[in-house]
N, C-alpha and C positions, 0 to 999 in steps of 0.2 A: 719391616724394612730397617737397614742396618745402613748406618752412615759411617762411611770412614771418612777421617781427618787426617793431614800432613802432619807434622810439627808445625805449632805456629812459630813463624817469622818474626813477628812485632804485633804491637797491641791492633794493627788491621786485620789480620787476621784471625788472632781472636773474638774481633766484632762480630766476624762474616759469619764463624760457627756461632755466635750465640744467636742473629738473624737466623740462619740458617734453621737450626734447631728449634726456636721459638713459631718459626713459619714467619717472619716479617720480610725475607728474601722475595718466601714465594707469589706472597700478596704483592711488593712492589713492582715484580718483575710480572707480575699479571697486571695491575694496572696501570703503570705507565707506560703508554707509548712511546718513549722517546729514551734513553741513554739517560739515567737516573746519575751516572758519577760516581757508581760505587768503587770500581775498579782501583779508579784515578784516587779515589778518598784513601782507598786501601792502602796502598800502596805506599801514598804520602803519610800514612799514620805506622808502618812498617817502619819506613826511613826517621821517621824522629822518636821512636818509640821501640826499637830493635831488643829483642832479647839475645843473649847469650854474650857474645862479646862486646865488651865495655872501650873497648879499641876505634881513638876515632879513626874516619877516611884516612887521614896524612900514617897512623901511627902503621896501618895495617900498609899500606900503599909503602913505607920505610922499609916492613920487614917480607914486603913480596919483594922489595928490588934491592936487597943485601948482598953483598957480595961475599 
């Protein structure tokens, strides 16, 4: 079996595949009943943790609306 990966985004992503690959995804998502927060954790560690551009919200937000 052959996993493919996105690019990651920021360090949540990179989590996910190292869960992922280790099998700790698929043990949580088998024993918890209920919405564990991974998603939510993701996503939040994406936004303060972002790879590629060093550009904050305001600098990119300046050069989407330049004239």
């Amino acid at each position: 079996m052959k996993i493919i990966f996105n690019k990651s985004r920021g360090l949540g992503d990179t989590i996910e595949k190292i869960t992922t690959v280790t099998g700790i995804k698929a043990v949580v998502d088998t024993v918890s009943k209920k919405d564990c927060g991974c998603n939510k954790r993701k996503e939040k560690l994406n936004k303060l943790f972002p790879y590629g551009s060093t550009e904050t919200s305001s600098e990119q937000s300046l050069k989407d609306n330049s004239f």
